[in-house]
N, C-alpha and C positions, 0 to 999 in steps of 0.2 A: 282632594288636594287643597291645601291651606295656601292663603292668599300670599302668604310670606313664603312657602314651598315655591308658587306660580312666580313672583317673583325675581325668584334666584333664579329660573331657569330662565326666562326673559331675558333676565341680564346676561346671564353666561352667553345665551345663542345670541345675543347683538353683540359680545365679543369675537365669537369665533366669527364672526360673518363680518364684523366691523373693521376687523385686525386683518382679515385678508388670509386667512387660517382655512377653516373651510365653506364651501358654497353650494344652497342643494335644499331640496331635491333637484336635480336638473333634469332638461334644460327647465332656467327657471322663467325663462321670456312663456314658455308654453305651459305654463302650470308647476310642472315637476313632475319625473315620473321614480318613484317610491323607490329605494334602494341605489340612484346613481348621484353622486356627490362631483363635484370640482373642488381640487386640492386646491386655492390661490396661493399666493407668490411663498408668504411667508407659510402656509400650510407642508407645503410641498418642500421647500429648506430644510422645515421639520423632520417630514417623511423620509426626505435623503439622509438624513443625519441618521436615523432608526435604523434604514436599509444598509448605512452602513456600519453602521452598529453590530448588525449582526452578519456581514462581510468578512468585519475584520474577527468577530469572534468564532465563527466556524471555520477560517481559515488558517486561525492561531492552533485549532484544533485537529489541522490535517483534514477538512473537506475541503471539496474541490466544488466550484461552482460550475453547473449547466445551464443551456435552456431548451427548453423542448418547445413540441408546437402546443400550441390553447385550442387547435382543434383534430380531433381524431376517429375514426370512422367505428360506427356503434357495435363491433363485433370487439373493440377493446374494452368499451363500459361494459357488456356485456360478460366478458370475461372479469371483470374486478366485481361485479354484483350491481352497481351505480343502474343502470336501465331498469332495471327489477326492483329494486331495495331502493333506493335510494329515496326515501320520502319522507314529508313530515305529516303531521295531524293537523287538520283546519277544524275548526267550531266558529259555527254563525251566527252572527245574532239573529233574535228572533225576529227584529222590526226593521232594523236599515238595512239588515244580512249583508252585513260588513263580514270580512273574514279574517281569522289571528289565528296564530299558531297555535296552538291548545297549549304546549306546556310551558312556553316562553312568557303566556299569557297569564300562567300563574307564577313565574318565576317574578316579572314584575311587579305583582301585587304582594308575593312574602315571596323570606329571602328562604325558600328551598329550594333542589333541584327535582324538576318535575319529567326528567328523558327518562327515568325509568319504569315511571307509574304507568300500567294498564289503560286500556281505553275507561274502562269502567271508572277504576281512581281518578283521573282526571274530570270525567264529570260528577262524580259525588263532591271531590275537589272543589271545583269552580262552585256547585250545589250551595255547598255546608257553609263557604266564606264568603256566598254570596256577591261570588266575581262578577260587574256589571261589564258590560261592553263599552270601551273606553270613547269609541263615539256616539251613541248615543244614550249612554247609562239604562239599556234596557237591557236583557234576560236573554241568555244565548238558548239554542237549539241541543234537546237533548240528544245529542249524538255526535261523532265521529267521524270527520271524512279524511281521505288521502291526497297528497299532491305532489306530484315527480316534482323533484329539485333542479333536473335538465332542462339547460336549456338548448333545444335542438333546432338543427339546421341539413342542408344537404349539399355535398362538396361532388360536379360532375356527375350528378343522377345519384350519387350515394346517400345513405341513408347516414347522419356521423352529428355530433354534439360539442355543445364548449363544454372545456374540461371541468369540472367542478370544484378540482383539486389540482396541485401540482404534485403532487405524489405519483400516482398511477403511471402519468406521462414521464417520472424520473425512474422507475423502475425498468421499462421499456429497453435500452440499451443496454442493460446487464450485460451481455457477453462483450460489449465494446469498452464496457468497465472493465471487468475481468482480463482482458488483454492487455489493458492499459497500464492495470496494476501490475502485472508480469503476472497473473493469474495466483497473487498473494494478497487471500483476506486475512483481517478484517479492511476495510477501506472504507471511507464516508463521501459523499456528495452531497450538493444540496442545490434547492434551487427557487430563484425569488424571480415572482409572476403572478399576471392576472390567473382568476378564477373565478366562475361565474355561478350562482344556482338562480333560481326562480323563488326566492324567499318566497314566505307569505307572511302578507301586510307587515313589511319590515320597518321599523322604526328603533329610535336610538339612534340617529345618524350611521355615523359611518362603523359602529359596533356591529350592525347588522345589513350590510349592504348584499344589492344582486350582483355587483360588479367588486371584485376586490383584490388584496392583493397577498400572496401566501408566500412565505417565509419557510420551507420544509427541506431539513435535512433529515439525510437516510445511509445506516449505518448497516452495510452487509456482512455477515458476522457468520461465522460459522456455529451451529448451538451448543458444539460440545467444548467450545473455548468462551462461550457467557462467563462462568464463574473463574476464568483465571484470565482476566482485564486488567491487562498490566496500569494502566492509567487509575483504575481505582485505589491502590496502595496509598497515594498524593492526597484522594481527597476523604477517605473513609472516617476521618473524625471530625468532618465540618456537618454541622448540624444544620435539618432542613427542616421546615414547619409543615410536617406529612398532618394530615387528618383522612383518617383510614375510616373504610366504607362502614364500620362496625361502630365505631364514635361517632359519624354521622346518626344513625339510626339511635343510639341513645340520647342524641345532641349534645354531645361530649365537645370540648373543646378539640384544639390541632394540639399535637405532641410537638414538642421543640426538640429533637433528639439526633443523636449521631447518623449518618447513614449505615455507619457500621452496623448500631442499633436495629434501627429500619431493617437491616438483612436478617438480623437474628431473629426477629418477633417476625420475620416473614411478610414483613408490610409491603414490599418488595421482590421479584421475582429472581430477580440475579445480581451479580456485581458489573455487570456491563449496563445491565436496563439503570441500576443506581444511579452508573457516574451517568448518563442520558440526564436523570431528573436536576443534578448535581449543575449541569453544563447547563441546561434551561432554565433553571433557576439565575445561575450567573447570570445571562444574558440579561435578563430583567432587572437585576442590580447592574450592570453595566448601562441599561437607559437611564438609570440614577431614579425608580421605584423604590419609594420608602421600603426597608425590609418590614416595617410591622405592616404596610400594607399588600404581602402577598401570603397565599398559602397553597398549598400544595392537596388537592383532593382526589382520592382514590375513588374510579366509575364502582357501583354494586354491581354484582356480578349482573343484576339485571340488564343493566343499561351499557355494559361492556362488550363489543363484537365479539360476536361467537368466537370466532379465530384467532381471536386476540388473549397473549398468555398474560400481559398486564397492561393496567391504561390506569394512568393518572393525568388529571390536570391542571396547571396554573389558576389560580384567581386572582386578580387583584379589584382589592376594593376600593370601588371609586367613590366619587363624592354623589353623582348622581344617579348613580344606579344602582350600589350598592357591591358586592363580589359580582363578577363577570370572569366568566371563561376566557382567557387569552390563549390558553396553550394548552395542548393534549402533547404529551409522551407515550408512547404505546410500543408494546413487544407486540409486532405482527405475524412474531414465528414465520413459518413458509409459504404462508397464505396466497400470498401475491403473485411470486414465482411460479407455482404449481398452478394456478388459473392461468396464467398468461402463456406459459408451457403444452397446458392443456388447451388450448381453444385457438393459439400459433401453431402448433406440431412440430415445435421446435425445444431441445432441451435445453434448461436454464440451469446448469447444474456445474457445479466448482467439482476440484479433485482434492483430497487429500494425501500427503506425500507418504502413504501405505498404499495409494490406489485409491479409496474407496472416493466412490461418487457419491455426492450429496446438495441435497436443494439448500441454499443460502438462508438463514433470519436474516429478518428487516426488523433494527430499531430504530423507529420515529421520533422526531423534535417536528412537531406540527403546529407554527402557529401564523399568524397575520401583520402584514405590517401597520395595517390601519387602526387596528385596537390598540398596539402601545403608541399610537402617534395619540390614538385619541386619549390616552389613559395621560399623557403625559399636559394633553390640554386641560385635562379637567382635573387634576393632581394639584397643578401649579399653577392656574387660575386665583389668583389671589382679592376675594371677592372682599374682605375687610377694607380693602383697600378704595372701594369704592362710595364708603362713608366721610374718605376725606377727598375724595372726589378726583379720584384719578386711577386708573386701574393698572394691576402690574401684574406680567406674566412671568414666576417667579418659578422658572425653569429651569434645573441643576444647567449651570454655564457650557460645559461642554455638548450637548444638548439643544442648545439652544439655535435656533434656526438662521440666525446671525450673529456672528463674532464679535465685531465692535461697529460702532456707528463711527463717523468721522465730522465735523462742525466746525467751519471756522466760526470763528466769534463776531465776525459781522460779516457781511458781504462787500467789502473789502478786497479792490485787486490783487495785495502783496499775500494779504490772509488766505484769499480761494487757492492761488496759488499754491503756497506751501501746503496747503491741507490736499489739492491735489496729486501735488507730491508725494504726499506721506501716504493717501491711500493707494499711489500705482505700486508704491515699495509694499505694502502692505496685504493687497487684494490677491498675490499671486500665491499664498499661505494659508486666507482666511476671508471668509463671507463676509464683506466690507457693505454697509449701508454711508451713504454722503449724503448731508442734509445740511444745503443751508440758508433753507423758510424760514421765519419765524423769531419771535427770541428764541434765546438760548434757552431758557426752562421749558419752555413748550418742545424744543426739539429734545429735552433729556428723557421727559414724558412717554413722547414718541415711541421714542428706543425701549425704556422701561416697558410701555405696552406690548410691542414687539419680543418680548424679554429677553433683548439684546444685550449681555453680559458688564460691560466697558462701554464708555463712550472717549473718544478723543477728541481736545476742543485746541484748534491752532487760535492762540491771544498775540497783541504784542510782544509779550516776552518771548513768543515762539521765535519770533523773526531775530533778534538779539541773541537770545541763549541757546537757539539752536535744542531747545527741547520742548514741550507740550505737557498739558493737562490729561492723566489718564483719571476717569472716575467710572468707580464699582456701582453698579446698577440697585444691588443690595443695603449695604450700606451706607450709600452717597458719599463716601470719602473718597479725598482726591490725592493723587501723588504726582509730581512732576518729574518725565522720564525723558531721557536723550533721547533725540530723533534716534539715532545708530542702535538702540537698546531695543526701540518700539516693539520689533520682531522677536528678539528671544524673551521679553518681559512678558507679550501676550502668549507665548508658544507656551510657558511655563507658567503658567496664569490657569487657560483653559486647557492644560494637560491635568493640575492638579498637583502639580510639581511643588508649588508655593501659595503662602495667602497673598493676598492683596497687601496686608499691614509689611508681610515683610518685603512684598516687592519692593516699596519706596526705601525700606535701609536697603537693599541689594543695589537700586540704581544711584544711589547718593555716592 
């Protein structure tokens, strides 16, 4: 690693810890213990803003939100495969026998994906490129181990585990779905929660935590209505950046191509799994992710669950890690169903209005809420900005984990006043910060670090004219807006509605 590489990252992790973003490993009074983070104040603004990001988009979509329990007795991992399967590959080093994930361990060193290389490939792998052990630059152990992902517990003498996923646990109620719907699929649900595994040696912050937080809708679909998805008609000529498992192996770029496209060349399983890829991609442009930084990757069939009729994933590529998995899509076909059926002794089965009994598909929108909070840190971390000596979180505005800041222009009993005023009118709308330490440019700073969109500063003229200073975090231009305006100027500000330059002719 280069002293100017070490550098950047130094700086970046005294931002995220300094701004109050995130904190960790924790607890950190006792060390830290490897995969548990604390969101702080502005981290977690953040976080709400993602979680609800993807609230409002799955429920514009017709799912319904659940919650289930995070712990369940082991005769359900048991039936999903999770107890048996569910494991990754460790390799040790030779001299500190420290222990890393084998494929993770090459995915950090070059940008490939290493889940579906053999035991063998991965160590000729690590061999040939001469992967050192990142604590102590020595020579791993020629071989292979395994390590349950579960982490297990006992509820009343029962043998039962945290869930690892929220999948499993939302599938669970099917027939209480099915009633609800009037026993009319297709229907979606989803549902946002902890989930927990037993990483090894997890680092990357909160990309790779033991404790996390999952974002997973589930779309139960009957299989012989996949390809007539009435909702695909609306998006079939918007183009997605697929990179198909077959361009990967020649390291072919990603195709920019229609999803129509995508369905003819077969890149694609159905017109239902599409518009899935279609809705999850949205989502990630709706956090306000550069579009050139995501793409779209299809698993080899090696590295794809058996049970699985397609699986593709999101990347997006960050600044410091380079592409990272954010999101899997996957046709689960019946898989789920028919385990849980088989090992409950209970049928999980729809009707069709001829009669006929059938086991339901499941298609998955599977991803985290931690990975785009953390993608959107290190996106719009604005590190140029630290050569003139100030730094600025340069966060798409609606996004952003605070609304506007509030400042009177001195501490001032008429000014605190009025600026208290304007933020009680204001806070009942929008994530309001009041600050008023400091000069005035130190508190604009503040805000800018926080990458708080707008600041409002109550001056003299406030008290007179009965309006205020609004100024863009971006641009440093100011406009002056009637108190009575403040609300619909910023409603339509960070909806998107308007720029900044025309706000001030709108309030004039």
């Amino acid at each position: 690693m280069s002293k100017e590489k070490s550098e950047e990252e130094k700086n970046f992790l005294s931002f995220i810890q300094e701004s109050g973003l995130i904190w960790g490993p924790s607890p950190e009074i006792y060390g830290g213990l490897a995969g548990f983070y604390t969101y702080g104040p502005i981290g977690k603004l953040l976080k709400n803003k993602v979680e609800n990001s993807v609230r409002s988009i799955f429920n514009n979509f017709n799912f319904r939100e659940i919650e289930g329990p995070t712990i369940m007795p082991d005769i359900v991992w048991q039936a999903s495969g999770h107890l048996e399967t569910f494991k990754d590959r460790l390799i040790r080093c030779q001299k500190c026998k420290s222990i890393f994930r084998a494929d993770k361990l090459i995915e950090e060193n070059e940008d490939i994906s290493a889940d579906a290389f053999s035991d063998d490939q991965i160590l000729k792998f690590i061999a040939n490129k001469k992967i050192k052990c990142p604590s102590c630059n020595s020579n791993f152990e020629n071989k292979i181990e395994k390590q349950s992902l579960m982490m297990k517990t006992q509820v009343a003498g029962h043998e039962a585990s945290l869930r690892p996923e929220t999948a499993t646990v939302t599938y669970l109620p099917f027939l209480r779905y099915y009633n609800f719907y009037r026993k009319k699929l297709p229907f979606g649900v989803f549902q946002i929660g902890k989930a927990y595994r037993n990483e090894i040696s997890p680092r990357q912050s909160v990309l790779r935590g033991r404790e996390f937080t999952q974002a997973e809708g589930q779309i139960f679909i009957d299989p012989q209505l996949k390809n007539s998805w009435p909702e695909y008609e609306k998006v079939k000529k918007e183009k997605l950046p697929f990179w198909h498992y077959k361009d990967q192996e020649k390291n072919s770029s990603i195709s920019v191509i229609s999803i129509e496209e995508a369905l003819k060349k077969k890149y694609v399983s159905s017109q239902a799994y599409a518009w899935c890829l279609w809705l999850a991609h949205t989502q990630f442009l709706e956090f306000g992710i550069p579009k050139d930084h995501i793409r779209l990757r299809q698993h080899h069939p090696e590295e794809k669950a058996f049970y699985a009729e397609d699986a593709w994933d999101i990347e997006i590529k960050l600044n410091n890690y380079g592409w990272t998995e954010v999101c899997g899509v996957h046709d689960r076909t019946d898989y789920d169903l028919k385990q849980h059926s088989k090992f409950s002794k209970v049928d999980l089965k729809a009707q069709r209005e001829n009669g006929e009994y059938f086991v339901p598909h499941v298609l998955e929108i599977a991803f985290g809420t931690d990975r785009p909070t953390y993608a959107l840190i290190d996106l719009f971390y604005d590190k140029k900005s630290i050569e003139e000596g100030k730094t600025t979180f340069k966060i798409p505005y609606h996004m952003a984990p605070i609304d506007c800041s509030i400042f009177p222009l001195m501490k001032k009993p008429d000014l605190v006043e009025l600026a208290k005023k304007v933020k009680q009118s204001l806070q009942k709308e929008f994530i309001i910060d009041y600050d008023e330490s400091g000069s005035i440019g130190k508190r604009y700073l503040r805000s800018a670090t926080q990458g708080t969109p707008y600041a409002i500063t109550i001056d003299y003229d406030s008290l007179e004219k009965k309006d205020v200073t609004l100024r863009d975090r971006d641009t440093e231009k100011q406009i002056r807006v009637p108190i009575e305006k403040i609300n619909e100027v910023l409603k339509k500000l960070l909806s998107l509605e308007i720029e900044f330059v025309k706000a001030g002719k709108l309030v004039k």
